[in-house]
KESE-459163 format. One record per residue (C-alpha): residue number from 1; residue in three letters; z, x, y. Coordinates in steps of 0.05 Angstrom, whole numbers. Last residue first. Layout:
REM KESE-459163
+-----+-----+--------+--------+--------+
!   i !  aa !      z !      x !      y !
+-----+-----+--------+--------+--------+
! NUM ! ALA !      Z !      X !      Y !
...
+-----+-----+--------+--------+--------+
***
This chain:
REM KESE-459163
+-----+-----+--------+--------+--------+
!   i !  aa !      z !      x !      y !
+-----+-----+--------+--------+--------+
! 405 ! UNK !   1804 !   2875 !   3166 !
! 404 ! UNK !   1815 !   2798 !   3181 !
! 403 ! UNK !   1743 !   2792 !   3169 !
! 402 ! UNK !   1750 !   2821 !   3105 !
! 401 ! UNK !   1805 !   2783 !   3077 !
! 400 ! UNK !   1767 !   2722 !   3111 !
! 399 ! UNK !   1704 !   2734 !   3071 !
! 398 ! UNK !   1744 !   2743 !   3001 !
! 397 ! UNK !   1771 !   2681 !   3010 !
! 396 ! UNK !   1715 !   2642 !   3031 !
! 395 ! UNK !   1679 !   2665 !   2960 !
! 394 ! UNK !   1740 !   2650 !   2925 !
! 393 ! UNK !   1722 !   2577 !   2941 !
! 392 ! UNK !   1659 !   2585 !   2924 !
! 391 ! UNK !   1671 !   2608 !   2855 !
! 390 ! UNK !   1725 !   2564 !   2842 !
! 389 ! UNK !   1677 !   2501 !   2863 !
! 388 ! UNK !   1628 !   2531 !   2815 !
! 387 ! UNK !   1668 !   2533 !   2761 !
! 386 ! UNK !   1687 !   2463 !   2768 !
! 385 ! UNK !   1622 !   2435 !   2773 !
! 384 ! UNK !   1594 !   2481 !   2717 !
! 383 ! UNK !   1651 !   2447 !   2681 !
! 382 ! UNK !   1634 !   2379 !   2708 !
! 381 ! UNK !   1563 !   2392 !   2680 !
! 380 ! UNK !   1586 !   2417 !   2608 !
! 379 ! UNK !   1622 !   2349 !   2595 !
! 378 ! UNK !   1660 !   2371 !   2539 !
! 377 ! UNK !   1653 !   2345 !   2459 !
! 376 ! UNK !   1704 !   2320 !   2418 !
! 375 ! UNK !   1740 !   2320 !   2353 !
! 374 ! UNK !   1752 !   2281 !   2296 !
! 373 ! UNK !   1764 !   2301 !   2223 !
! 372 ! UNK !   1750 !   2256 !   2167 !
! 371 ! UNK !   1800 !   2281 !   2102 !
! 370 ! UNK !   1749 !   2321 !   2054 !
! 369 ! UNK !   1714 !   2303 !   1990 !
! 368 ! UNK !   1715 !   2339 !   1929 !
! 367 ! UNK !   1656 !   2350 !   1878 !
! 366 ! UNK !   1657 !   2365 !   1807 !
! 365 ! UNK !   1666 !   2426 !   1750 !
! 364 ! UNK !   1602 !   2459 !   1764 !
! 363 ! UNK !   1615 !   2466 !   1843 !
! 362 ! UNK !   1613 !   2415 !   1897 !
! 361 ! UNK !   1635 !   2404 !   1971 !
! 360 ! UNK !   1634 !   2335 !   1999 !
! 359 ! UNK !   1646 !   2343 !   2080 !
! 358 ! UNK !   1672 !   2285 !   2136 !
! 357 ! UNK !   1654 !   2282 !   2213 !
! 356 ! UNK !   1679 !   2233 !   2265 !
! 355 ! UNK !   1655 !   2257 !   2341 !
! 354 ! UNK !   1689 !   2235 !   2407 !
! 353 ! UNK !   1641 !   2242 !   2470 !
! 352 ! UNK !   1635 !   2279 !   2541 !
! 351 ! UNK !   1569 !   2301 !   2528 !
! 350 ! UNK !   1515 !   2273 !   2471 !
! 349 ! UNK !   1501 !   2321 !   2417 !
! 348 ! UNK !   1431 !   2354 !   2399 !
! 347 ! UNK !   1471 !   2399 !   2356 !
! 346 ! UNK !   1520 !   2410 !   2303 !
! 345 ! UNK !   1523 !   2482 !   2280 !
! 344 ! UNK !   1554 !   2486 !   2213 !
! 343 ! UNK !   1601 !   2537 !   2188 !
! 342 ! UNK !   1631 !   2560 !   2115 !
! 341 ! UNK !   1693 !   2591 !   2082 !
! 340 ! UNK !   1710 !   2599 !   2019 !
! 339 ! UNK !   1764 !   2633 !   1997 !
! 338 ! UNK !   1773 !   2649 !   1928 !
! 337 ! UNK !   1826 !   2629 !   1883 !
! 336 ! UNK !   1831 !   2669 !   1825 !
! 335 ! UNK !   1803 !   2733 !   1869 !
! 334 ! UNK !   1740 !   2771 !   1835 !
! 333 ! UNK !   1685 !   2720 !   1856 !
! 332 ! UNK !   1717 !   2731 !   1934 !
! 331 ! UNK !   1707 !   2810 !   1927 !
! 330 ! UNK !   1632 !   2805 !   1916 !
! 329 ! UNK !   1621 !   2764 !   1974 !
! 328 ! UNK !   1603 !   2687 !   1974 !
! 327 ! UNK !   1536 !   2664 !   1988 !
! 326 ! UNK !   1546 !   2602 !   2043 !
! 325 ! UNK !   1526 !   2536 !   2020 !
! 324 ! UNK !   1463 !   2510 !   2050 !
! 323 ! UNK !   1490 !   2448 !   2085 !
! 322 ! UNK !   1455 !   2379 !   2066 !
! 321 ! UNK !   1454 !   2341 !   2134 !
! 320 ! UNK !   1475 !   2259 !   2131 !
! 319 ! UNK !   1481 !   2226 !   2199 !
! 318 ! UNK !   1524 !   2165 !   2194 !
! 317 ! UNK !   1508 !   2109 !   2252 !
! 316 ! UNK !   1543 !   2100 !   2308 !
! 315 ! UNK !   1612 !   2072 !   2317 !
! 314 ! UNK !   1633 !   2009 !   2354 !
! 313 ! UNK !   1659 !   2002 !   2426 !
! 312 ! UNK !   1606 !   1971 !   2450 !
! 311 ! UNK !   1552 !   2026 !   2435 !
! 310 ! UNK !   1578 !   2093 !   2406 !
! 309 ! UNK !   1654 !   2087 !   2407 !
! 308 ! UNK !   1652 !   2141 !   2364 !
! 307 ! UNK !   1598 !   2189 !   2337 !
! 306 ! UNK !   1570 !   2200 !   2269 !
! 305 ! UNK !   1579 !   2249 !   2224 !
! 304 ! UNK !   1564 !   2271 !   2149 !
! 303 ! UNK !   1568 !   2338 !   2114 !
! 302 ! UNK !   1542 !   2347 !   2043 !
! 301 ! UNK !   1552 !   2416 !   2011 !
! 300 ! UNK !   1521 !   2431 !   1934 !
! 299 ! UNK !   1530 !   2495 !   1886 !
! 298 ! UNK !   1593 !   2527 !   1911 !
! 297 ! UNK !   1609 !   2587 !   1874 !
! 296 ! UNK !   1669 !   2580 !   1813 !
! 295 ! UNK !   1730 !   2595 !   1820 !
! 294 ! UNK !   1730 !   2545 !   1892 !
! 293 ! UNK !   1782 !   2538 !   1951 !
! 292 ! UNK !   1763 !   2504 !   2016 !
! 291 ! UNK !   1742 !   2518 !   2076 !
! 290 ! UNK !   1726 !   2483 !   2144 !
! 289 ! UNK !   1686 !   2501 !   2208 !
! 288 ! UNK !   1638 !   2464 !   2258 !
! 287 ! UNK !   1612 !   2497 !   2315 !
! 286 ! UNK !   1585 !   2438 !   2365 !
! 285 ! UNK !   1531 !   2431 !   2409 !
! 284 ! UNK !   1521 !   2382 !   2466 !
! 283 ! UNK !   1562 !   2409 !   2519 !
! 282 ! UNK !   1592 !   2485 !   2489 !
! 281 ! UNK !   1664 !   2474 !   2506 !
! 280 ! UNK !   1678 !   2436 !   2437 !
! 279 ! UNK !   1747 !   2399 !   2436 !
! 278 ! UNK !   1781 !   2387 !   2365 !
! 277 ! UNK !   1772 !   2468 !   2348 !
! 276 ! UNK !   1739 !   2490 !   2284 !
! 275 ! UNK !   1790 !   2491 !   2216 !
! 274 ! UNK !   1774 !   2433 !   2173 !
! 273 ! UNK !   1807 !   2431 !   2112 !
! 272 ! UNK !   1761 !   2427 !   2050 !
! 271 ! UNK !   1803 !   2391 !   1990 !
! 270 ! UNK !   1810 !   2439 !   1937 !
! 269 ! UNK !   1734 !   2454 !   1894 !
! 268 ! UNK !   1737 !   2422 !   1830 !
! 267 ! UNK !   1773 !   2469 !   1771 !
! 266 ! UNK !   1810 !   2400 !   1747 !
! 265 ! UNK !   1879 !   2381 !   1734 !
! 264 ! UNK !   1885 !   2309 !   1737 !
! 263 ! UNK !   1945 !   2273 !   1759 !
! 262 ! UNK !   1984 !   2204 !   1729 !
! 261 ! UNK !   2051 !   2171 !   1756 !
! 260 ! UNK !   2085 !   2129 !   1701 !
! 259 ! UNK !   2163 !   2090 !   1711 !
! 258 ! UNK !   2211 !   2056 !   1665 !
! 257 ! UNK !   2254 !   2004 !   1663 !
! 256 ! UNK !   2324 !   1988 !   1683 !
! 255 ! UNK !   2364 !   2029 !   1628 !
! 254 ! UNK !   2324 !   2088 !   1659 !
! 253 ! UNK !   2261 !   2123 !   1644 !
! 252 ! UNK !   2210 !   2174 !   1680 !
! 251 ! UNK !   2144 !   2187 !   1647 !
! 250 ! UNK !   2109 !   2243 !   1685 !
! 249 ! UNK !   2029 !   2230 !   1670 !
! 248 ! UNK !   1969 !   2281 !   1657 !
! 247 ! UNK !   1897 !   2276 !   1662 !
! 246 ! UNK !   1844 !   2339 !   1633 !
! 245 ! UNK !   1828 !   2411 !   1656 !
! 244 ! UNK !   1856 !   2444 !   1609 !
! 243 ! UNK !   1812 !   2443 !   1555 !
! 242 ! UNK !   1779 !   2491 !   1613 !
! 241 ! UNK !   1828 !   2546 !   1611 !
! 240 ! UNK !   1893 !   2547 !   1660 !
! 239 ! UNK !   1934 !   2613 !   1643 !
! 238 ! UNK !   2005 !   2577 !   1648 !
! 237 ! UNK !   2013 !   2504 !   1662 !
! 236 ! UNK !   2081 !   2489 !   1708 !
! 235 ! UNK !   2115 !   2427 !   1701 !
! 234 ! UNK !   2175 !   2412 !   1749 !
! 233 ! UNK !   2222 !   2364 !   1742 !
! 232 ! UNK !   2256 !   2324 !   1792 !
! 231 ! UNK !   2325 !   2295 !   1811 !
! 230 ! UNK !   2338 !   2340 !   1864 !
! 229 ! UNK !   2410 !   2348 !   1839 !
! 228 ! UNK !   2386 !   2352 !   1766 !
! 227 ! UNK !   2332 !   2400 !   1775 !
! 226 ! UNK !   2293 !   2406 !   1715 !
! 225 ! UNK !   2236 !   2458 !   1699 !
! 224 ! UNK !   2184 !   2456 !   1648 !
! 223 ! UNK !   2145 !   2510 !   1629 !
! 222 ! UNK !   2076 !   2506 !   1592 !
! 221 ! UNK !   2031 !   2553 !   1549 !
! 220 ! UNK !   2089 !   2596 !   1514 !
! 219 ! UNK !   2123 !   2537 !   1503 !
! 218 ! UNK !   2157 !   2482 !   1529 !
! 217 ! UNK !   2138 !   2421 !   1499 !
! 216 ! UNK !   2086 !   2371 !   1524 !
! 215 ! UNK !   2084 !   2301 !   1496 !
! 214 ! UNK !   2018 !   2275 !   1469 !
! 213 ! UNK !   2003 !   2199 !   1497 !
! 212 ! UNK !   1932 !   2221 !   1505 !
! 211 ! UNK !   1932 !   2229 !   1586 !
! 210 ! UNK !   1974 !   2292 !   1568 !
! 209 ! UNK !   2053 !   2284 !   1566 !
! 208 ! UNK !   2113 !   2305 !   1615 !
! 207 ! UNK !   2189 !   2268 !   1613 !
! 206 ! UNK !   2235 !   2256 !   1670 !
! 205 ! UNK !   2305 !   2224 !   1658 !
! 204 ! UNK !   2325 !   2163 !   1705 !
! 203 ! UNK !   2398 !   2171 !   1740 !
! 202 ! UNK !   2423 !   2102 !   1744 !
! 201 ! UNK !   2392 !   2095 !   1798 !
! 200 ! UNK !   2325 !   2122 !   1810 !
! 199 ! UNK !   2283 !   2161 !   1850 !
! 198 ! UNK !   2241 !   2199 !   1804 !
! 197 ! UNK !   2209 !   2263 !   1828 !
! 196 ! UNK !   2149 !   2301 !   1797 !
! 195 ! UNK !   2136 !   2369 !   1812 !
! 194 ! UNK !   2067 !   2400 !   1794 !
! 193 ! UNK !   2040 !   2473 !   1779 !
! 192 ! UNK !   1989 !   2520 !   1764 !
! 191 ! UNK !   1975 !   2578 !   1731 !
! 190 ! UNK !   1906 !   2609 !   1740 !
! 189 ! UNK !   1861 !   2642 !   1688 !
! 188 ! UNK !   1803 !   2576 !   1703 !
! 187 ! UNK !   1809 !   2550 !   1769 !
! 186 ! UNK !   1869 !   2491 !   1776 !
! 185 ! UNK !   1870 !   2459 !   1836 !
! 184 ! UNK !   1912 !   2394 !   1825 !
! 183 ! UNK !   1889 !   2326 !   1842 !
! 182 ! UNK !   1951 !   2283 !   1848 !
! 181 ! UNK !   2001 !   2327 !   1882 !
! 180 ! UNK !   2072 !   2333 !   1888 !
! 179 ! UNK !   2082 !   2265 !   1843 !
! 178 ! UNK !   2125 !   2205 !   1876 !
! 177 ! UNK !   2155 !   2166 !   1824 !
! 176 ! UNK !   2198 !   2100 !   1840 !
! 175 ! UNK !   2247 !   2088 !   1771 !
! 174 ! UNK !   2281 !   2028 !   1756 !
! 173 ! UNK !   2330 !   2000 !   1810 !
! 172 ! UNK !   2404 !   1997 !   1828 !
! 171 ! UNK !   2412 !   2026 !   1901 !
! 170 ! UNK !   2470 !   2072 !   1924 !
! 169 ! UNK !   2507 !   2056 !   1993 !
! 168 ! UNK !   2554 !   2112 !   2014 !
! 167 ! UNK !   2591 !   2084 !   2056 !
! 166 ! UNK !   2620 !   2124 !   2117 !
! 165 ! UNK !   2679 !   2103 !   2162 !
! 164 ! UNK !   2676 !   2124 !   2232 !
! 163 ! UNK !   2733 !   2133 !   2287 !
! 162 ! UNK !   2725 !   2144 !   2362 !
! 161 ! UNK !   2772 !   2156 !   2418 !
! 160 ! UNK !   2821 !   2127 !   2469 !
! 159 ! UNK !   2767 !   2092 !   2514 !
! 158 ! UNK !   2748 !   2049 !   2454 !
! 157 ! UNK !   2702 !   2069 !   2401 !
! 156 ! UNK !   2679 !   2038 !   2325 !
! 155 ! UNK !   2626 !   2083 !   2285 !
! 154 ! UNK !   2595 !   2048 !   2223 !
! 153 ! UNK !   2562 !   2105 !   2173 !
! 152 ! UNK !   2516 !   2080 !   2119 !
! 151 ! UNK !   2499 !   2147 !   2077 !
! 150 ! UNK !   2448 !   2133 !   2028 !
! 149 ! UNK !   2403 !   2076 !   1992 !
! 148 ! UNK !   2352 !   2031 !   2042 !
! 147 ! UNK !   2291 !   2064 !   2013 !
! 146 ! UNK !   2310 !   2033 !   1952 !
! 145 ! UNK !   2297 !   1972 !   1968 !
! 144 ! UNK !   2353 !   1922 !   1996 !
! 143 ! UNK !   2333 !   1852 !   2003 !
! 142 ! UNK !   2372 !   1817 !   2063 !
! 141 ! UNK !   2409 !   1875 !   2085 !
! 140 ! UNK !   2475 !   1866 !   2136 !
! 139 ! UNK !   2511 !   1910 !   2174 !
! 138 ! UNK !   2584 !   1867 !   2201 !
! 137 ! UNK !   2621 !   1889 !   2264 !
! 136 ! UNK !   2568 !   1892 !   2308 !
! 135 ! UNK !   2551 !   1930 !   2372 !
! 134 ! UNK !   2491 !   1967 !   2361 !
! 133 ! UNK !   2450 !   1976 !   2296 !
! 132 ! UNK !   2404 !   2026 !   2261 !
! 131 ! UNK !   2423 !   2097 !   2292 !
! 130 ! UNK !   2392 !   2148 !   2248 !
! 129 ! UNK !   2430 !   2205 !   2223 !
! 128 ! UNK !   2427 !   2176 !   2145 !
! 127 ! UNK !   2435 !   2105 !   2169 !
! 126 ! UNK !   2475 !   2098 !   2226 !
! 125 ! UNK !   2508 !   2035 !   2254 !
! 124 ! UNK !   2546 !   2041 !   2325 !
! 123 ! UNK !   2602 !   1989 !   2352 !
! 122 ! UNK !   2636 !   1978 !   2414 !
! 121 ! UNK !   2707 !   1962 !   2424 !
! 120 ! UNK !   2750 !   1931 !   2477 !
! 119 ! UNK !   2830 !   1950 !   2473 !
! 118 ! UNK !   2885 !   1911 !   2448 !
! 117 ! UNK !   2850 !   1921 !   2367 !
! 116 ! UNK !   2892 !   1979 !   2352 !
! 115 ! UNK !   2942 !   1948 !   2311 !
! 114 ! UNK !   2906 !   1894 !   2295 !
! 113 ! UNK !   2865 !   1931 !   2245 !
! 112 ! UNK !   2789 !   1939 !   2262 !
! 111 ! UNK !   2748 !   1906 !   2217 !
! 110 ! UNK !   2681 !   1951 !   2202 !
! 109 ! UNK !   2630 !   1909 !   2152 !
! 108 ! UNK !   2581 !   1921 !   2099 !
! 107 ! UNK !   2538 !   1862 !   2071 !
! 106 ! UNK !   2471 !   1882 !   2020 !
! 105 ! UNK !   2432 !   1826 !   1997 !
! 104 ! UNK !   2393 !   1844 !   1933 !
! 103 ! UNK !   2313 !   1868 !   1916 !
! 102 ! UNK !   2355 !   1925 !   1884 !
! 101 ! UNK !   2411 !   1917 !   1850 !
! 100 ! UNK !   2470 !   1937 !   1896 !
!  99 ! UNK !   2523 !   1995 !   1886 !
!  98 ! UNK !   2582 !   2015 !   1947 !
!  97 ! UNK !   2614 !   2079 !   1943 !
!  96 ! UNK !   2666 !   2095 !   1990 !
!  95 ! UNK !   2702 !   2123 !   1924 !
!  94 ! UNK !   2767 !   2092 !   1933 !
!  93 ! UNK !   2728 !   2031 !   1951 !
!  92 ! UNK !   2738 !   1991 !   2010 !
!  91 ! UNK !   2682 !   1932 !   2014 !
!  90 ! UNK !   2697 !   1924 !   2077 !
!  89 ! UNK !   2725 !   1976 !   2110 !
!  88 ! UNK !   2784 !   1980 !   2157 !
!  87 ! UNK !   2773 !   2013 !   2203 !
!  86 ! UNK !   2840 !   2039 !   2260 !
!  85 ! UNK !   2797 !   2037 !   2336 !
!  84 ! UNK !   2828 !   2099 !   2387 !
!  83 ! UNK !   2893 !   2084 !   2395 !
!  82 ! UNK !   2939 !   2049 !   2437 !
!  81 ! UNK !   3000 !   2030 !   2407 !
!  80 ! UNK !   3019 !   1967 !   2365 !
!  79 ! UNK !   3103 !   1942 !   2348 !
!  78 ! UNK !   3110 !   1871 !   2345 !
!  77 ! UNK !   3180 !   1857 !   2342 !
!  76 ! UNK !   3216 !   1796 !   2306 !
!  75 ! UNK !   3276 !   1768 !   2307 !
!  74 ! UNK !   3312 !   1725 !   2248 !
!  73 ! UNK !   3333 !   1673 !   2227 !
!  72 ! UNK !   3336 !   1636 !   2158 !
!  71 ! UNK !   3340 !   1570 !   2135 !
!  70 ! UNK !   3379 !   1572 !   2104 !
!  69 ! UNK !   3412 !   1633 !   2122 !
!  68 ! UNK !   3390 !   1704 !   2093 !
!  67 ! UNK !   3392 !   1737 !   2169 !
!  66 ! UNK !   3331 !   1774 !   2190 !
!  65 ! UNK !   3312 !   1832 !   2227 !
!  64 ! UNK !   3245 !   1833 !   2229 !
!  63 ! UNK !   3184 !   1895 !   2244 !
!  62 ! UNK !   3113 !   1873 !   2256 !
!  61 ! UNK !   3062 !   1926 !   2256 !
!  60 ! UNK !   3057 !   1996 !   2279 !
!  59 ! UNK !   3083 !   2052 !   2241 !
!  58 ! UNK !   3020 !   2080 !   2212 !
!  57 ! UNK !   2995 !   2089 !   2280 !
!  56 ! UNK !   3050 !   2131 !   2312 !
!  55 ! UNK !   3115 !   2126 !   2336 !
!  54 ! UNK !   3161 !   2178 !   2328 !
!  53 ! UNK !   3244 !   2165 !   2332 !
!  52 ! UNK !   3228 !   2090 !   2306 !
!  51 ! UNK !   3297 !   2066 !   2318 !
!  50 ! UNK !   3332 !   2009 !   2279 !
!  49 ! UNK !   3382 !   1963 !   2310 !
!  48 ! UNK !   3444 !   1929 !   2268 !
!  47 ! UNK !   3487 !   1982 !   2324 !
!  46 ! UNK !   3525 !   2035 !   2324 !
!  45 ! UNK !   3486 !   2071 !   2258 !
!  44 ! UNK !   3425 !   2064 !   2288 !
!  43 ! UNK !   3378 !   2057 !   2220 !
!  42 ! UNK !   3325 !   2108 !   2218 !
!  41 ! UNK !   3248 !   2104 !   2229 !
!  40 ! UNK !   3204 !   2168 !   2237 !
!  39 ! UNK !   3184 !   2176 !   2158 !
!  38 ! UNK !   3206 !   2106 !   2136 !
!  37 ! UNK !   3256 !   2108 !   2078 !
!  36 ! UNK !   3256 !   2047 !   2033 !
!  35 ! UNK !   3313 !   2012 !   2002 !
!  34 ! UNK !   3368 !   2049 !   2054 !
!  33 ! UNK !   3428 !   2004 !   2052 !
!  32 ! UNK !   3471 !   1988 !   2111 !
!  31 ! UNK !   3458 !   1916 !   2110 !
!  30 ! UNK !   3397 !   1908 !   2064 !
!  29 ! UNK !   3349 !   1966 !   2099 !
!  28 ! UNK !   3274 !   1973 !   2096 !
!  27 ! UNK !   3241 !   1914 !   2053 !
!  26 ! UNK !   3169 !   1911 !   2059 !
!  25 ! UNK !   3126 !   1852 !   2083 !
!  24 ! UNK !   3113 !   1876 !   2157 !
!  23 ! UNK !   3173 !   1915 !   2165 !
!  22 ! UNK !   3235 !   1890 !   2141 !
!  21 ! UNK !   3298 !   1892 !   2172 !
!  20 ! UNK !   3356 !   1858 !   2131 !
!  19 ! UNK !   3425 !   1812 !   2145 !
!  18 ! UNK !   3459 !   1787 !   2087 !
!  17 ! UNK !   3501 !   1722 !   2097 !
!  16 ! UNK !   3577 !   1716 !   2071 !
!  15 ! UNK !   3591 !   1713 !   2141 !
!  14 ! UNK !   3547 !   1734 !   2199 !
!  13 ! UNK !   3594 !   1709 !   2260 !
!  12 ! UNK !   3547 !   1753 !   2306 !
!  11 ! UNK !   3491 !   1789 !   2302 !
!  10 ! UNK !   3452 !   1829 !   2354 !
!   9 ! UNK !   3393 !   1859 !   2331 !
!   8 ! UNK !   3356 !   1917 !   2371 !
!   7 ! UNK !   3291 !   1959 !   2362 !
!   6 ! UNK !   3293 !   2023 !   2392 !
!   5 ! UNK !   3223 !   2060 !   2416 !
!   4 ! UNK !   3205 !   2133 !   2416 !
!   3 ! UNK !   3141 !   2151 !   2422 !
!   2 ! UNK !   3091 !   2199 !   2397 !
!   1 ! UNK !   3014 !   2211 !   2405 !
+-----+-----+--------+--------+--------+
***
């Protein structure tokens, strides 16, 4: 956006005084001399005016000619434009970064300069993508956790435009561990593997040991991976035996404190994952499926269930059934990780109702327990209903085609 604008001065009878323009607290011209050159502003040489040959944002403000009298005089110009919203940050770091210990009140705010402040403005707070706040100048925190570290982005408009300023808010705390898994699978002649991350700031270092306190090296036996960016490290065990089936811990350190998450590796079954329908369309019977993964054969399989909402809106009782594991094939004891896959037929089931069923599966090592699953059985007699109905009803249809012929 550009504009040209002339700024006059008329003086008369100056004298031994000095006349000057100065814009906002910076000196520009001392009579006829040039102390600091303004890209877009010269002096009119025919007059004491100046001329700002292109306006724009950076030269708005307040411009003065002024006479060194005592005291002195002078006229003064305020010179603003319409633009979309000028930020101006608070705290403004070269950086944009802005650090807070944890547990700590965290204040940002988005001033808009003067110079573009004519018009109204809205507000938008993001955090990471997500908008947290509407129409506010100031984003405050009263205890910030590390969950509240990231991009911080205030957005001011008008109905010029938009502009955004982004802080990038990092969080002083001790290391916060989150482990990829907790229970690892780990059949005998597999390798397996874990990630541990460690949120932390300043950056925490991640180290591996056994349950004992024993550090783990890399080696022929284990690998360790770290991923500085990610900040996480990676442990992989190679050709799992059974002295390898014990606890573990990632230690992760920083000058703030320090930070243990423990896992097991064991050759117990995986978690069983459910894998029948949620909706049975068989009335009151039910083919349940799940499967897990198991080295060795499963020895023991304990399902319970129990229906929902059974009287009063509280559940019925658990039904416990011992399953019959099913014999696995020849080519699932030569895989490292067989799949094992079994059914149950529920029966006997009331119509029209919400089911809750769990399943322990065991082999030499231990037992594992699955997540509950939920599903739900059909009223058959509305869908004979229904079917019926359709069947009828194409029944007149196909009568009228051929009484029509």
């Amino acid at each position: 956006m550009c504009l040209f604008l002339g700024l006059p001065c008329e003086i008369k009878d100056l004298g031994e005084h000095a006349f000057m323009w100065k814009f906002n607290t910076k000196f520009l011209y001392v009579g006829n001399l040039t102390v600091l050159q303004l890209n877009g502003v010269e002096k009119d040489m025919m007059s004491n005016g100046i001329i700002i040959k292109r306006l724009t944002n950076d030269l708005t403000g307040i411009y003065r000619c002024e006479i060194s009298s005592n005291p002195p005089r002078m006229v003064q110009y305020n010179v603003s434009m319409h633009t979309a919203p000028v930020i101006i940050p608070n705290p403004a770091n070269k950086d944009n970064k802005v650090v807070v210990s944890q547990d700590q009140p965290l204040v940002l705010q988005c001033n808009i300069a003067t110079s573009s402040s004519l018009l109204p403005t809205t507000f938008q707070w993001k955090h990471n993508s997500k908008v947290i706040e509407l129409n506010r100048t100031e984003f405050v925190v009263e205890t910030i956790q590390l969950s509240d570290a990231g991009d911080v982005t205030c957005e001011a408009r008008n109905e010029i435009g938009s502009r955004s300023h982004t802080f990038k808010v990092i969080v002083q705390a001790k290391p916060v561990i989150t482990l990829s898994e907790q229970i690892v699978h780990g059949p005998v002649g597999t390798d397996v593997e874990v990630k541990c991350m460690a949120e932390a700031y300043p950056a925490a270092k991640i180290e591996w040991y056994y349950s004992s306190n024993n550090p783990i090296h890399v080696s022929t036996k284990h690998k360790i991976v770290n991923n500085m960016n990610e900040h996480s490290s990676t442990l992989t065990i190679f050709n799992v035996g059974t002295k390898d089936h014990q606890e573990y811990f990632c230690l992760s350190a920083n000058s703030l404190g320090e930070a243990k998450a423990y896992f097991a590796v064991t050759g117990r079954p995986s978690k069983p994952k459910f894998t029948s329908p949620k909706v049975s369309n068989n009335g009151d019977t039910y083919q349940l499926e799940w499967v897990t993964f198991s080295q060795p054969p499963i020895k023991n399989t304990t399902l319970r269930v129990r229906e929902i909402d059974h009287v009063n809106g509280q559940p019925g009782n658990w039904q416990i059934i011992n399953v019959e594991p099913t014999v696995s094939d020849g080519t699932a004891l030569k895989t490292k990780e067989p799949h094992r896959r079994q059914t149950y037929l529920l029966e006997n089931l009331s119509q029209d109702k919400s089911y809750e069923v769990d399943v322990v599966v065991a082999n030499e090592f231990g037992s594992t327990k699955s997540d509950v699953f939920v599903f739900s059985t059909s009223d058959f007699t509305s869908a004979d209903a229904t079917t019926l109905g359709m069947s009828f009803t194409m029944m007149i249809f196909v009568l009228l085609i051929s009484v029509i012929a």
